[in-house]
C-alpha positions as CSV (number, residue, x, y, z in Angstrom):
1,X,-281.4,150.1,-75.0
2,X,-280.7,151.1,-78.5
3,X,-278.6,153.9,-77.7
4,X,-276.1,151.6,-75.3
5,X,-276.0,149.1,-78.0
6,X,-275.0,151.6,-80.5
7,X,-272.2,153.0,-78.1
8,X,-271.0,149.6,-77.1
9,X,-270.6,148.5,-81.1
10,X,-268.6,152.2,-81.2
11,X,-266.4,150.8,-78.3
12,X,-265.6,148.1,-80.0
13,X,-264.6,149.6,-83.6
14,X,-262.7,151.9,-81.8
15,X,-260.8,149.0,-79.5
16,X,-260.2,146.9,-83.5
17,X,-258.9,149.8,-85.3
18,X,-256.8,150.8,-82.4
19,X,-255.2,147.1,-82.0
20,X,-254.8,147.1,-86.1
21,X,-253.2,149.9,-86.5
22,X,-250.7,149.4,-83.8
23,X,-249.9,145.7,-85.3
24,X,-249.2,147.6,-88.5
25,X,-246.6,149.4,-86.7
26,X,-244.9,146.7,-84.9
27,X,-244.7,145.1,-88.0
28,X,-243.2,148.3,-89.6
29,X,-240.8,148.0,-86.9
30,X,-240.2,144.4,-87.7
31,X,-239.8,145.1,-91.0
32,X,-237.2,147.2,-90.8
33,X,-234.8,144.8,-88.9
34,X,-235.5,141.9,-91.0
35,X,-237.5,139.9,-88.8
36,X,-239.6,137.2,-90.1
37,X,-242.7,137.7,-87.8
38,X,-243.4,140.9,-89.8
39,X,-245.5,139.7,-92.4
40,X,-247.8,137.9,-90.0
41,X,-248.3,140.8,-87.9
42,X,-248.9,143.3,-90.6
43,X,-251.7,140.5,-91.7
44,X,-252.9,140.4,-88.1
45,X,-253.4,143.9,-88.2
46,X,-254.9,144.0,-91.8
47,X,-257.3,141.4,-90.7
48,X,-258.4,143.1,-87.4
49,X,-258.7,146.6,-89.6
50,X,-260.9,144.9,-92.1
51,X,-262.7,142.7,-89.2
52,X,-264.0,146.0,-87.9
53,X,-265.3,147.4,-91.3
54,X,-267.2,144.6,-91.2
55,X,-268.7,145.5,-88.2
56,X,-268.8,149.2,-89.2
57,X,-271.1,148.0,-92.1
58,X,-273.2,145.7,-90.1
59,X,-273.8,148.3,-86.6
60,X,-276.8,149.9,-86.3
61,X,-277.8,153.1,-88.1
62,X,-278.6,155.7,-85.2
63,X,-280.1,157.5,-88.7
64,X,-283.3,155.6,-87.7
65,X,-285.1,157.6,-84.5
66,X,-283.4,156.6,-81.8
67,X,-282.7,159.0,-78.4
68,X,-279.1,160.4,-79.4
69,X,-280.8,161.5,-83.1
70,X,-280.0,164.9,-82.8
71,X,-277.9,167.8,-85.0
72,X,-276.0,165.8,-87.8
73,X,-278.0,163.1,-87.3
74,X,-281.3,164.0,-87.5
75,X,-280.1,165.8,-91.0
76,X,-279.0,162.7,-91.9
77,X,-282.4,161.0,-91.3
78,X,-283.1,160.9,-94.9
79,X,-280.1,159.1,-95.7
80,X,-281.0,155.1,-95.2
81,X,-281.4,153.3,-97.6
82,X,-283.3,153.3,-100.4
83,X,-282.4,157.2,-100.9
84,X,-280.9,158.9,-103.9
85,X,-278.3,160.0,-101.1
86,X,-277.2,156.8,-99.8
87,X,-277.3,155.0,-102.9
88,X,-274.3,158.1,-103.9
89,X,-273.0,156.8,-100.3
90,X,-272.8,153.4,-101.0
91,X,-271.5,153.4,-104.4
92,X,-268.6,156.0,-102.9
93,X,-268.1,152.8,-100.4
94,X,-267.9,150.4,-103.1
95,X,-265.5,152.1,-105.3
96,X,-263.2,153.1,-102.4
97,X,-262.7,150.0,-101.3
98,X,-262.0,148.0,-104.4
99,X,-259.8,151.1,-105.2
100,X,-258.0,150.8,-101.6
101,X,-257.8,146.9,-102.0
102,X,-256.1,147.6,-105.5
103,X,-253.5,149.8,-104.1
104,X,-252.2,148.3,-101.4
105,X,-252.5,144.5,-102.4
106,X,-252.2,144.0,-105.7
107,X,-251.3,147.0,-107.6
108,X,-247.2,147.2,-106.4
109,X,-246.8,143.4,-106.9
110,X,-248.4,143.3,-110.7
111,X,-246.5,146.8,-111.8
112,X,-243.4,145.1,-110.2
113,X,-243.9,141.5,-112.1
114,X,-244.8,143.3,-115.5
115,X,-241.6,145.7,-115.2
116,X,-239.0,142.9,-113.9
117,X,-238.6,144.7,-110.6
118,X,-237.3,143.0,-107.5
119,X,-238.6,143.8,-104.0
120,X,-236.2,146.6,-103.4
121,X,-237.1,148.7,-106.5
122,X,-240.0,151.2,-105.5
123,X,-243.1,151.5,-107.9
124,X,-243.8,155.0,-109.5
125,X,-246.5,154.4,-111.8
126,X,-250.2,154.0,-111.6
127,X,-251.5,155.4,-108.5
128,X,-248.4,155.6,-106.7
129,X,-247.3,158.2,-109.7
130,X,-249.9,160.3,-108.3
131,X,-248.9,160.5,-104.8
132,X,-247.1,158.1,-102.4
133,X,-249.4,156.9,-100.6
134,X,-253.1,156.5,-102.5
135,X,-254.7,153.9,-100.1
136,X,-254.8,157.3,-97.6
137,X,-257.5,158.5,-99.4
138,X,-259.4,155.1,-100.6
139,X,-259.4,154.4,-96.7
140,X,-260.5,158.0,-96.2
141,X,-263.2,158.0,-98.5
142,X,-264.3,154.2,-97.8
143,X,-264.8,155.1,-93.9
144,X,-266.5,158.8,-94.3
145,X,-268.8,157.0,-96.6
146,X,-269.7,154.1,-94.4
147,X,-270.1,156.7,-91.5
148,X,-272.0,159.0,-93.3
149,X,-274.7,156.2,-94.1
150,X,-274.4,155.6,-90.4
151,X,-274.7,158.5,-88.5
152,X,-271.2,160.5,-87.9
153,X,-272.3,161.7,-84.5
154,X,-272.8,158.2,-83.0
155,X,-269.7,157.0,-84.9
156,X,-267.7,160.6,-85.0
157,X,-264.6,158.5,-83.0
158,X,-263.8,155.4,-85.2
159,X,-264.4,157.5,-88.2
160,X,-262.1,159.7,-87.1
161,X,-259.8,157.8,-85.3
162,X,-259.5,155.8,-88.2
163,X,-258.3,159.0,-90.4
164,X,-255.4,160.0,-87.9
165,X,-254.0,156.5,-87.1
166,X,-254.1,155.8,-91.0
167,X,-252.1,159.1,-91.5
168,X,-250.1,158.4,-88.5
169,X,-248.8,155.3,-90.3
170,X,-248.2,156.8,-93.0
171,X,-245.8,159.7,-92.0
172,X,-244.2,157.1,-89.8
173,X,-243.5,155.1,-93.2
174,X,-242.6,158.0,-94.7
175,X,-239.7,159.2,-92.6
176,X,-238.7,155.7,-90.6
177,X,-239.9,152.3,-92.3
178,X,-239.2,152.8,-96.0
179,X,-236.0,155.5,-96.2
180,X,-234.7,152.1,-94.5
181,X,-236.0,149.2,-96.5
182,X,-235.9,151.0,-99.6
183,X,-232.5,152.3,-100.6
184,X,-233.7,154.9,-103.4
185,X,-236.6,156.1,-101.2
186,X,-235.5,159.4,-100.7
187,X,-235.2,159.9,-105.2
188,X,-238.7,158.8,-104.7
189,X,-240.4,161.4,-102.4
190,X,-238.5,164.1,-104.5
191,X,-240.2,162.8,-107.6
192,X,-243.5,162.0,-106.5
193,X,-245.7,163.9,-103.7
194,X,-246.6,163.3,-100.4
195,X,-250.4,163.3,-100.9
196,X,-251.3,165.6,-103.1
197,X,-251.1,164.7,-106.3
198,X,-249.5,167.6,-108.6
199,X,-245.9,167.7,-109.6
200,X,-245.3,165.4,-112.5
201,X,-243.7,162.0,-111.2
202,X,-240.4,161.0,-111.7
203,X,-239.5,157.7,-113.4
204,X,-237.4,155.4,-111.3
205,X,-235.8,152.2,-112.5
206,X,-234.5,149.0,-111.3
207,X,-231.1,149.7,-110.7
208,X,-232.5,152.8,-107.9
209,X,-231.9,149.6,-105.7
210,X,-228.2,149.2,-106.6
């Protein structure tokens, strides 16, 4: 019984960060024709994304013995809580996700009110000076860590479904969304890298919207 409830809660994350991820899109999409409904969407699908991290956090841990405890798993048996290893787990959790929350909602606004930057001007500092799209890996770290305190094998599909839509969106940004919302986009993926952080980061100003 435990093992159907399991897969049926892995159904389900998989179902929410499916739907999330595709609102993210349409609202990409949106965006770039300058439609209104794109901010509402892109909140839809931020909502539903962080709706099923909720869930993720609350499903049950198939690290307890249950029938599929097996491989992985059964490696991972030591790692509930109260362990030195999940503590490391759920501290990785914690940072990532204040650290992902920071990138993507309030890190380009305050850089953009403390510079004098309008909408159009990119931001090149802080932890978009390191690569051009941080939240990748605060989401990546956030959902390995929560699935790791899980149990991957039960959870193996939204963990890593989660990974490739997230990139998915991102290279889509990269070459289609913001080349066309942002005029001085293309200065700004010369200056600053894709991911990996390593060449030193351009500075770009507020007339690279002009």
């Amino acid at each position: 019984m435990e093992y159907y409830t399991i897969m049926i809660c892995a159904m389900i994350l998989n179902s929410l960060i499916l739907t999330g991820f595709l609102l993210l899109m349409i609202s990409d999409l949106l965006w770039t024709k300058g439609l209104g409904p794109a901010s509402a969407v892109r909140m839809s699908g931020y909502m539903i994304i962080g709706c099923a991290f909720g869930l993720f956090v609350l499903a049950p841990d198939p690290s307890w013995p249950l029938p599929i405890r097996t491989g992985l798993a059964e490696r991972m048996a030591g790692w509930r809580p109260g362990s030195a290893l999940a503590a490391i787990f759920m501290v990785l959790a914690a940072v990532s996700s204040i650290l992902l929350f920071w990138s993507v909602f309030l890190e380009i606004g305050i850089i953009r009110k403390k510079l004098g930057l309008v909408s159009s001007d990119i931001v090149s500092s802080g932890t978009y000076g390191l690569c051009r799209h941080p939240g990748f890996w605060w989401l990546t770290f956030l959902v390995l860590a929560i699935g790791a305190l899980k149990g991957l094998n039960a959870y193996f599909a939204p963990v890593s479904m989660t990974i490739f839509l997230d990139l998915l969106l991102i290279l889509f940004q990269d070459r289609y969304t913001f080349p066309k919302v942002f005029p001085r986009y293309d200065d700004y993926k010369e200056s600053v890298p894709f991911l990996l952080p390593g060449r030193r980061p351009g500075r770009l100003t507020r007339n690279q919207g002009k």
